[in-house]
C-alpha positions in Angstrom: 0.0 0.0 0.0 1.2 3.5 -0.8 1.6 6.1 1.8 -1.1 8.0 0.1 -3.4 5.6 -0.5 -2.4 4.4 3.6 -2.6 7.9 4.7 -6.3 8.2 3.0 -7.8 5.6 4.5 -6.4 6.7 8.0 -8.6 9.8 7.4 -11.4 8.1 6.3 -11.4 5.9 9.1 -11.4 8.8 11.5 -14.4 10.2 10.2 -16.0 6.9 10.1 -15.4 7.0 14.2 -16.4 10.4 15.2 -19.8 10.3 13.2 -18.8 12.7 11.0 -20.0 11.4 7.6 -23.4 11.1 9.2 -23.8 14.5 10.3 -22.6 14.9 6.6 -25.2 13.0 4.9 -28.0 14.7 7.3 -27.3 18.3 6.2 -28.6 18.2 2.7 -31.4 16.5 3.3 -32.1 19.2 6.1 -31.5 21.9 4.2 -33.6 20.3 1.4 -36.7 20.6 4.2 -36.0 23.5 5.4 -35.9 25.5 2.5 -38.8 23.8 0.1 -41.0 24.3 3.2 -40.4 27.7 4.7 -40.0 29.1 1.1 -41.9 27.3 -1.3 -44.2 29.4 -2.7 -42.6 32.9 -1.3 -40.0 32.6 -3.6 -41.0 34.1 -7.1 -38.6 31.8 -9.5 -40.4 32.1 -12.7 -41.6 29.1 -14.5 -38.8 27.1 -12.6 -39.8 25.0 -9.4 -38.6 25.8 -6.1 -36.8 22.5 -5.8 -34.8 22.7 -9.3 -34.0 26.4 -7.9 -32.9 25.7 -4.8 -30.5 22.2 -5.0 -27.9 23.4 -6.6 -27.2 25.5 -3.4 -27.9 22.9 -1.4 -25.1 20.6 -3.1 -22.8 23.7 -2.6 -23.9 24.4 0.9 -22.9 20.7 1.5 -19.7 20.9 -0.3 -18.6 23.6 1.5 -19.6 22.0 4.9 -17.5 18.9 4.2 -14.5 21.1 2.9 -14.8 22.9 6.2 -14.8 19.9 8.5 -10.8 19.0 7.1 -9.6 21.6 9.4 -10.6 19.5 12.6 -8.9 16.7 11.0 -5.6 19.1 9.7 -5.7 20.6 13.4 -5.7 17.5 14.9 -2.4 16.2 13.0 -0.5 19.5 14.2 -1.7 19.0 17.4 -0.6 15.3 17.9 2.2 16.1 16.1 1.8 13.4 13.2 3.6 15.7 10.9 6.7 15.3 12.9 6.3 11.2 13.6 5.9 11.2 8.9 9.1 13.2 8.6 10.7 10.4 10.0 9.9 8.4 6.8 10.8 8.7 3.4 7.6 10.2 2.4 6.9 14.3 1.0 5.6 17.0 2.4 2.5 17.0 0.4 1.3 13.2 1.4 -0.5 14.0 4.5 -2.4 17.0 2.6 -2.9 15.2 0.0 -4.7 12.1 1.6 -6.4 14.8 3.6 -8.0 15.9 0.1 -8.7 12.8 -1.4 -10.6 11.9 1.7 -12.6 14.9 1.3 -13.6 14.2 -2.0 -14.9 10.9 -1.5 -16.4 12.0 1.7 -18.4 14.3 -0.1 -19.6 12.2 -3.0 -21.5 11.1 -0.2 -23.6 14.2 0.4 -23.6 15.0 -2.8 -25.2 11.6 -3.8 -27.6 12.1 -0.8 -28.8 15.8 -2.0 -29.5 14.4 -5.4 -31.6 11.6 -4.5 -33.6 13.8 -1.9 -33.9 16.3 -4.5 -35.4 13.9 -6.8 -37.5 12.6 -4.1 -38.8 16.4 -4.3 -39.1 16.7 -8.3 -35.9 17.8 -9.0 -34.6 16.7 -12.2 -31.2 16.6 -14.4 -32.7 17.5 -17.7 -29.4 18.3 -19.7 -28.2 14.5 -20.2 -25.6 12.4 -18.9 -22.4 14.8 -20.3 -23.9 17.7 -18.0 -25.0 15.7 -14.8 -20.9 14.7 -15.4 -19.9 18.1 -14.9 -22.6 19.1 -12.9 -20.7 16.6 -10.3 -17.4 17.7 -11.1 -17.6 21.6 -10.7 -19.2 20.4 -7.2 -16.1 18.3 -6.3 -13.8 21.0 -7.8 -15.5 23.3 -5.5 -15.2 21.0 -2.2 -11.6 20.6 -3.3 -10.8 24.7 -3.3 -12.4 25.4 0.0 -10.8 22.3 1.6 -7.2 23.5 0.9 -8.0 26.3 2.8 -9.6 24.7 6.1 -7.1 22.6 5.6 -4.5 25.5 5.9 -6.2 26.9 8.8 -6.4 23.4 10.5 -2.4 23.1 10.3 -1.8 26.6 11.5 -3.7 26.0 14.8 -3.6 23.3 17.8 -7.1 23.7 18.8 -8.6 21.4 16.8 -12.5 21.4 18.6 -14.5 23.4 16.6 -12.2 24.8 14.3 -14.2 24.2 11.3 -17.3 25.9 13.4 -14.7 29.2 13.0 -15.7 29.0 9.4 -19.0 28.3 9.4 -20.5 32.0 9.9 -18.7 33.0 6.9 -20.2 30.0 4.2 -23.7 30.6 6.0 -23.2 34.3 5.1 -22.4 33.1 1.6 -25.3 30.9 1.1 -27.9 32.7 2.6 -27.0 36.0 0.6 -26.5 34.6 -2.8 -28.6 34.0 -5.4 -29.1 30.0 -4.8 -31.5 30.8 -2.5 -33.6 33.8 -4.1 -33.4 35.5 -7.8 -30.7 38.5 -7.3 -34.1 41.0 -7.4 -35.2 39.8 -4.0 -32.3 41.4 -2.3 -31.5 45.2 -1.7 -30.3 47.1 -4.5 -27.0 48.0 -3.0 -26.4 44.3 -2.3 -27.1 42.8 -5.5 -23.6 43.3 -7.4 -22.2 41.2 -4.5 -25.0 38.7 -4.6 -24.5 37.8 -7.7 -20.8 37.6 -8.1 -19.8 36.2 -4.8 -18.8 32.7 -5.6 -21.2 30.8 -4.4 -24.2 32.5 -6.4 -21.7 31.8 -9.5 -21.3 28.1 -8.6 -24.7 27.4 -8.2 -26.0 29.7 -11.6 -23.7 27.3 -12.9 -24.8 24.4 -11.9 -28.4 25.1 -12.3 -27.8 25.5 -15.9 -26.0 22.6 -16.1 -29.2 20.3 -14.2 -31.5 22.4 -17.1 -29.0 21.9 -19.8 -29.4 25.5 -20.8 -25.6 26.6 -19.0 -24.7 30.2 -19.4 -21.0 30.4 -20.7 -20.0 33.4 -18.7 -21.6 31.7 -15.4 -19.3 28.6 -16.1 -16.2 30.8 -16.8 -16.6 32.6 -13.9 -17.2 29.7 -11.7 -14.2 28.1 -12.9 -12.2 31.2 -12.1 -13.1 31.1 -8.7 -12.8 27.8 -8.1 -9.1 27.9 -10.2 -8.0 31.0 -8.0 -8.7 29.4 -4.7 -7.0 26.2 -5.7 -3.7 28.4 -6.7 -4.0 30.3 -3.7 -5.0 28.1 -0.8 -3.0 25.3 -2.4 0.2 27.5 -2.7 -0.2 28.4 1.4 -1.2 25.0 2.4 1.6 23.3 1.1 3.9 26.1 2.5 2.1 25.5 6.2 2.6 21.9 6.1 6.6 22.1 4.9 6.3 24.3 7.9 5.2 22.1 10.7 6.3 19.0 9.4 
């Protein structure tokens, strides 16, 4: 077995003990509920249904939640010092960080499976074919991936590793709630609405409801590509540099 591929499945296995995935795999399917029934029907979203509005916020909301819960795994490696106990082996700096993000990822096809078959449970529907639910599901991974480098980052810069992820979670519930997965860009205050609509997570999910309606607007694609691109650069540049760091 490779170190990564050993390293991975130490990760995995410590989510699999503190309960983690389930907690992961109940938020969608909360969120789903919460929003179809307080909003349903307050919402004006033109001939589209509330449900094929709303999920592709929910699958970002729950991307971003799994992202942020591999800072209480990063934090607990500084803490315990595992960084130190792998530099006595022949193995890179980027193996633990890596592992860390491959774990993420198939931690979160998890959710991301779980929102989709709630949301069809709801009437959603993927109406643009197999070659858009593909990227429909990759722009959502590549999204989990970009926010997890920077938890992650954050989790190796600290020793407190209970609740570190909670540290984030006022920012993404900010981001969410005031973006335009949730409502159309006109429900919100004029003097809000150019940051509604470009912050990245109204970008993300424009995208990805075009992609589930096979109708996807180029510039909502490029844009949430860029975003997703610029946080890999950047929080993959200063993660790597923290874990050289403190390992």
């Amino acid at each position: 077995m490779t170190a990564l591929a050993a390293l991975t499945e130490r990760s995995l296995m410590s989510t699999l003990r503190d309960s983690g995935m389930i907690f992961e795999m109940l938020v969608p399917v909360g969120s789903l509920l919460g929003f179809t029934v307080a909003l349903h029907g307050l919402i004006d979203t033109g001939p589209m249904s509330y449900i094929q509005y709303v999920l592709p916020a929910v699958v970002v909301q729950s991307m971003m939640l799994v992202a942020l819960l591999t800072a209480d795994r990063s934090a607990r490696d500084h803490r315990y010092g595992f960084g130190e106990r792998l530099r006595t082996l022949p193995i890179t700096a980027a193996a633990p960080v890596s592992a860390r993000m491959v774990a993420t990822l198939v931690r979160a096809t998890i959710p991301l499976s779980v929102a989709m078959i709630a949301g069809y449970t709801f009437g959603f529907r993927m109406a643009g074919g197999l070659g858009y639910a593909l990227a429909f599901v990759l722009i959502a991974l590549l999204l989990c991936l970009a926010v997890a480098l920077g938890a992650d980052a954050l989790g190796s810069s600290t020793s407190i590793f209970e609740g570190t992820s909670q540290i984030l979670l006022f920012p993404q519930l900010l981001l969410v709630l005031l973006s335009t997965g949730i409502a159309p860009g006109r429900n919100f205050p004029g003097w809000m609405r150019p940051y509604v609509r470009n912050q990245p997570v109204s970008q993300v999910a424009e995208t990805l409801r075009g992609l589930a309606t096979g109708h996807v607007a180029i510039g909502n694609l490029v844009t949430s590509l860029a975003w997703c691109a610029g946080m890999l650069l950047v929080f993959g540049a200063i993660t790597l540099r923290v874990q050289r760091r403190t390992s």
